[in-house]
C-alpha positions as CSV (number, residue, x, y, z in Angstrom):
1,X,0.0,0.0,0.0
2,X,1.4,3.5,-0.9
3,X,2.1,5.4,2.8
4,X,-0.1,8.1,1.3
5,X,-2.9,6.8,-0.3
6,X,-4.6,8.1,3.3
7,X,-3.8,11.5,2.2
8,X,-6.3,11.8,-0.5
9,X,-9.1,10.3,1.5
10,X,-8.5,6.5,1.4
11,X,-7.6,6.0,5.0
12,X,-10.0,2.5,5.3
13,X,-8.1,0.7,2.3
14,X,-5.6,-1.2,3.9
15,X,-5.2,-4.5,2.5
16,X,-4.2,-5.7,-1.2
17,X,-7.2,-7.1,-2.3
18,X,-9.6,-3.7,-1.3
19,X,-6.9,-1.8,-3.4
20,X,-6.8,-4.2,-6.3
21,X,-10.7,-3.7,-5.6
22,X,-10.8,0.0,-5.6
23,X,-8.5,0.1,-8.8
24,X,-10.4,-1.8,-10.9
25,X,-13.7,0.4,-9.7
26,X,-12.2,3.6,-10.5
27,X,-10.9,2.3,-13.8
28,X,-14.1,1.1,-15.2
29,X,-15.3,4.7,-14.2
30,X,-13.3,6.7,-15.8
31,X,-14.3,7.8,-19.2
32,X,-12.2,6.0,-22.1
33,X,-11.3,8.7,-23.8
34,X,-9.5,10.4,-20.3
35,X,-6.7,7.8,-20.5
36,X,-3.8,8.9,-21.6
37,X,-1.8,6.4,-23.8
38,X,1.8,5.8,-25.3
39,X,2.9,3.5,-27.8
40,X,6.3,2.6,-26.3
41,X,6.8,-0.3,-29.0
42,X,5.1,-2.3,-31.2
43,X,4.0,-4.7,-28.2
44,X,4.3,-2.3,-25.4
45,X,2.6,0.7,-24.1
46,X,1.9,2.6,-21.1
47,X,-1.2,3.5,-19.6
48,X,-1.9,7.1,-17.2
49,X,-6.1,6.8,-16.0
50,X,-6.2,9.9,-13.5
51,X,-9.3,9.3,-11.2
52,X,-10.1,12.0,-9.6
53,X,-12.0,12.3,-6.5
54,X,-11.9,16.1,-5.9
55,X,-10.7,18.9,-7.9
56,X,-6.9,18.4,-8.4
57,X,-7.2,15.6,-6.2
58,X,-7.2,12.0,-6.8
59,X,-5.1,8.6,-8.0
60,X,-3.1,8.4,-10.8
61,X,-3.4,4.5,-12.0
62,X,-0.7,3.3,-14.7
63,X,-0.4,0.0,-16.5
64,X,-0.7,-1.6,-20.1
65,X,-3.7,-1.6,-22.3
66,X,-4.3,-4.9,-23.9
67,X,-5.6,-5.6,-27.5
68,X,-9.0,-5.3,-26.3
69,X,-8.7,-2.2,-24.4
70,X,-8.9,-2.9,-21.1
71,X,-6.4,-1.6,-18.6
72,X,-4.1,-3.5,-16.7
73,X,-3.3,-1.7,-13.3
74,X,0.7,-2.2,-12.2
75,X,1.0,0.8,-10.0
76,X,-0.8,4.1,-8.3
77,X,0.1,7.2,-6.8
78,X,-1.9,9.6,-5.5
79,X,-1.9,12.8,-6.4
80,X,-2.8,16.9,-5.6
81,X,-1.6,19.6,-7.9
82,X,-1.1,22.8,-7.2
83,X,-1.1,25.8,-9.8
84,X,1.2,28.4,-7.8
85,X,4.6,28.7,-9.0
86,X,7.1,27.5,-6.3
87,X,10.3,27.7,-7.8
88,X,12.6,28.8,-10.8
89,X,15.7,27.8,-10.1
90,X,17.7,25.2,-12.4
91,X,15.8,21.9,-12.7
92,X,17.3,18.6,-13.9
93,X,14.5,15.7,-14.6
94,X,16.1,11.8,-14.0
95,X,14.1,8.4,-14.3
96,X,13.6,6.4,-11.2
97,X,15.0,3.1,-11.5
98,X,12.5,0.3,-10.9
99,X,9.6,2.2,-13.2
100,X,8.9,4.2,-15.8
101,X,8.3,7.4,-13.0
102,X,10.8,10.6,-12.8
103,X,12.1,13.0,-9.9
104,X,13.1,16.2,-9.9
105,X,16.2,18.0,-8.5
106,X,15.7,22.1,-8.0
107,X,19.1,24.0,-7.2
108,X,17.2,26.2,-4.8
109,X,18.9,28.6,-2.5
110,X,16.0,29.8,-0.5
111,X,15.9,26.4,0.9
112,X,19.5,26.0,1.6
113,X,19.8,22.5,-0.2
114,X,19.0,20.5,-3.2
115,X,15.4,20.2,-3.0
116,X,14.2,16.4,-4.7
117,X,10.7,16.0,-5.5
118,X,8.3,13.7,-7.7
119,X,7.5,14.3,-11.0
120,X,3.5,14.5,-11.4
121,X,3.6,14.6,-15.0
122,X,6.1,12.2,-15.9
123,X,3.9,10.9,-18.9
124,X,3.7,14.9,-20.2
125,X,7.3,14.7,-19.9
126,X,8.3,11.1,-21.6
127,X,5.7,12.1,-24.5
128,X,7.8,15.4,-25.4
129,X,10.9,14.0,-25.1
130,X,9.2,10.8,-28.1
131,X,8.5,13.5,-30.0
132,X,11.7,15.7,-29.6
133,X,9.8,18.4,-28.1
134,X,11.7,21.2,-26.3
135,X,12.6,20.0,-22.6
136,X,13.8,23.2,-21.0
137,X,12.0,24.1,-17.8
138,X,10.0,27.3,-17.3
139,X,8.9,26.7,-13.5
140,X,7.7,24.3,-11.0
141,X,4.6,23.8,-9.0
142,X,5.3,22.1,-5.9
143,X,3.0,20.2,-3.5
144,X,3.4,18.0,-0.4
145,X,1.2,14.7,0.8
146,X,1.7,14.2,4.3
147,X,0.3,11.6,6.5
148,X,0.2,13.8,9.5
149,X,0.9,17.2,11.6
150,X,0.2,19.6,13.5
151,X,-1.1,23.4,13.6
152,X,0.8,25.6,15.7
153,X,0.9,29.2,16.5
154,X,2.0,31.9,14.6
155,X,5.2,34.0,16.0
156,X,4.4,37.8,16.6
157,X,6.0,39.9,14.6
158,X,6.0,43.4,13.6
159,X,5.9,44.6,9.7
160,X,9.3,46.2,10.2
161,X,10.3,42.3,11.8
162,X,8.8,40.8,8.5
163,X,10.6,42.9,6.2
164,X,14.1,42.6,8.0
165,X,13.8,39.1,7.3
166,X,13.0,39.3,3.8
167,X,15.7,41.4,3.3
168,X,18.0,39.4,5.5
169,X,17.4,36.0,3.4
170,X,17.7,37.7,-0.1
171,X,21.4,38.6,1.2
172,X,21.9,34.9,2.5
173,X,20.7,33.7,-0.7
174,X,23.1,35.5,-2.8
175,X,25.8,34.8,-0.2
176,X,25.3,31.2,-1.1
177,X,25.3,31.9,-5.3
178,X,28.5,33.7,-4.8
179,X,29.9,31.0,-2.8
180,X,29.0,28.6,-5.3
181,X,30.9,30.4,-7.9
182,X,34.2,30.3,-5.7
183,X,33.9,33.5,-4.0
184,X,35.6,33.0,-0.5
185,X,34.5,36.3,0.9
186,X,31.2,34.7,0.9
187,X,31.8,31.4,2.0
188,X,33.7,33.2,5.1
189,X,30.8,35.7,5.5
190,X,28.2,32.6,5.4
191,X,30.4,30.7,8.0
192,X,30.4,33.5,10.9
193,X,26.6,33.6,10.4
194,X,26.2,30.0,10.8
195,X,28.4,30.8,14.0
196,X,26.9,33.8,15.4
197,X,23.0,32.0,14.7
198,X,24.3,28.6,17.0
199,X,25.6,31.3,19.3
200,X,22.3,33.1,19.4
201,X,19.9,30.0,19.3
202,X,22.1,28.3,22.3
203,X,20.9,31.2,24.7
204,X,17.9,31.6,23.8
205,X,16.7,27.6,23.9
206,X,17.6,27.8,27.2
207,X,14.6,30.2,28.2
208,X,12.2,29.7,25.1
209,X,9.9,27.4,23.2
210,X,12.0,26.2,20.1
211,X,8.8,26.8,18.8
212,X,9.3,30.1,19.4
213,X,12.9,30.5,17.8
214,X,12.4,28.4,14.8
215,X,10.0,30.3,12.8
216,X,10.2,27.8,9.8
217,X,12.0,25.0,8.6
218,X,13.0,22.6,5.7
219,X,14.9,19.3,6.2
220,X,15.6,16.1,4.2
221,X,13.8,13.5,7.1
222,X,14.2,9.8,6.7
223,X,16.4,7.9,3.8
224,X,14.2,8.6,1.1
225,X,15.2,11.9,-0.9
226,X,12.3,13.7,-1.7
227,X,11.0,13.1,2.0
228,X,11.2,16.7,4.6
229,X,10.4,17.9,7.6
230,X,8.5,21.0,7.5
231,X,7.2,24.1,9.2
232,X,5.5,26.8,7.3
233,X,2.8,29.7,7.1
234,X,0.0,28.9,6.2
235,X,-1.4,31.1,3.5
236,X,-4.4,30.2,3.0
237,X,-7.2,26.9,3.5
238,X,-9.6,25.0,1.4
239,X,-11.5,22.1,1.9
240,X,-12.0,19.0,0.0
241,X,-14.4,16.0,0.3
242,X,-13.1,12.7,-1.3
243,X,-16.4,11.8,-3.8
244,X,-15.4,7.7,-3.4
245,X,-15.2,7.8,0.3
246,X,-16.6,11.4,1.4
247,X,-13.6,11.9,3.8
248,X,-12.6,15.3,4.7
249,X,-9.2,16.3,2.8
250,X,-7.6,19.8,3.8
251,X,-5.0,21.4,1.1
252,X,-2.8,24.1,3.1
253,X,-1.1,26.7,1.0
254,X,2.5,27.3,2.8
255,X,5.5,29.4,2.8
256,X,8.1,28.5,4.0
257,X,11.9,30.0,3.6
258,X,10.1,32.0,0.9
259,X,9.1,29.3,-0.9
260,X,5.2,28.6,-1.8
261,X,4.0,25.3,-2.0
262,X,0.7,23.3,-1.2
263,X,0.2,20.6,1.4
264,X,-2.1,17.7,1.6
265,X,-3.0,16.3,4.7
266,X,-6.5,13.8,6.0
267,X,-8.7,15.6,8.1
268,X,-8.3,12.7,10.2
269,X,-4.5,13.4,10.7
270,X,-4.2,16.6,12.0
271,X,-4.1,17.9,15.3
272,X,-5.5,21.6,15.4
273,X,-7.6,23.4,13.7
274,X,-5.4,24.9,10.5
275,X,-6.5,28.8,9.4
276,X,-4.4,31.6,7.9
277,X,-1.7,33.0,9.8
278,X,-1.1,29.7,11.9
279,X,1.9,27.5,11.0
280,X,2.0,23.9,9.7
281,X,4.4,21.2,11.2
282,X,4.8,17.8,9.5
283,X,6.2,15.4,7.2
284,X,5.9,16.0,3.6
285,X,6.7,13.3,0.7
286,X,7.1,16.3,-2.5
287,X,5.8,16.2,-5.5
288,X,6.1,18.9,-8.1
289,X,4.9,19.8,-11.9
290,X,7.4,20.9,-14.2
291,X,6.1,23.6,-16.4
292,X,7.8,23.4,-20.0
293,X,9.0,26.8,-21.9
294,X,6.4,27.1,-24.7
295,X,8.7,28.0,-27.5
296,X,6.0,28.7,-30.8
297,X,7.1,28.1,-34.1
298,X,5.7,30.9,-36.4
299,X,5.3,29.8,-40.8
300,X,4.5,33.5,-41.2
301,X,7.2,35.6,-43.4
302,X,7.2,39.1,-42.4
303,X,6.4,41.5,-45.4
304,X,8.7,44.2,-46.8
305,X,6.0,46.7,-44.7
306,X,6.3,44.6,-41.2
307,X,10.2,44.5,-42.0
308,X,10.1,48.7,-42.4
């Protein structure tokens, strides 16, 4: 069973038959002409059916289609999309190993690391590269399942507060691009920060919440790369109601070290009540969509007018 199949609203399917069950079900729902279908070979193709149970909510099913049409399920993910832009930094695309899947590396600075997420539309992305469509990446849109977490407080701040720290982590972040490209001043200047924060967070853990220090957060957690420990803003809340099972799904919009991104989490696993302004705490498995560079390809020949 996928660890986050709960996330999306199927929290009672827990054995291998109910899944195989539930598959098949949504499948013979979905309308033929919704699946999406390569031709890998003469013999061999590979099947996307996207059931969705809420808007930009659902499973993504994948398998072959035989010679009389019907689907043969292999694996599922579920899935939520978002449609904010998270991030434009440098993004490199590599296939997983066991299955015809992809994951994403961004170069992101805001984050501090290299941020590794799932690719949502791999089959989008195998397609173009069949037909020797342009590859380059534009932006991605970023969003989190998480089988758990927690609401906590917001830290008071004043505006001027806010807006030192803006400006604070837009110098950190091109103190790390200029350390990247060699420049020792910078990896110095980055150094006695790191320094002077352990200093400063060493005191002050001593007397305060760490809660109340760590305003938010993004860590690798676990083995698996695309796996982080979070805690961000929330932005904003909306609701969602699984139409298969009617469970309550919430999808958090976050910021967190300046970086928007959406968060899926059962109703069922989180503690606190989540509204604007509170913060989010959890685990996060990431998933992203890579937005391509449109690049059109104009037949018109400009006249001798246009070219005067």
């Amino acid at each position: 069973m996928h660890k986050f199949l709960r996330t999306v609203g199927f929290s009672n399917y827990k054995k291998k038959h109910d899944i195989e069950k539930l598959l098949q079900d949504l499948i013979d729902q979905v309308d033929p002409s919704q699946i999406h279908k390569i031709q890998i070979d003469e013999e061999t193709n590979l099947c996307q059916v996207r059931a969705e149970m809420a808007p930009d909510m659902g499973l993504d099913i994948y398998g072959e289609m035989d010679e009389f049409g019907v689907v043969r399920p292999e694996y599922y993910v579920p899935y939520m999309l978002s449609h904010d832009s998270s991030s434009t930094a440098d993004c490199s695309i590599q296939r997983h190993t066991d299955r015809e899947t992809f994951a994403g590396l961004l170069d992101e600075n805001r984050v501090g690391i290299s941020l590794i997420f799932y690719m949502e539309n791999a089959m989008e992305y195998r397609e173009k590269r069949m037909n020797k469509e342009n590859l380059d990446v534009d932006h991605v849109n970023l969003m989190g399942l998480s089988s758990g977490g927690k609401i906590l407080l917001p830290i008071k701040k004043t505006a001027k507060q806010v807006q030192m720290a803006k400006v604070a982590l837009k110098e950190r972040v091109d103190l790390i691009e200029a350390a990247k490209n060699g420049d020792e001043d910078a990896m110095e200047t980055l150094t006695v920060d790191d320094i002077d924060m352990y200093s400063q967070i060493t005191r002050r853990v001593q007397k305060e919440d760490i809660y109340s220090i760590v305003d938010s957060s993004f860590m690798p957690c676990g083995i698996e790369c695309d796996q982080y420990a979070v805690i961000g803003d929330i932005l904003s809340v909306e609701k969602k109601i699984n139409s298969f099972t009617k469970e309550e799904v919430y999808d958090l919009k976050l910021e967190c070290n300046d970086v928007i991104f959406h968060v899926g989490v059962n109703g069922k696993d989180l503690i606190g009540v989540p509204e604007p302004g509170r913060r989010f705490k959890g685990k996060i498995w990431m998933m992203g969509t890579v937005k391509f560079t449109e690049k059109f390809k104009s037949e018109h020949k400009p006249t001798l007018d246009e070219m005067l």
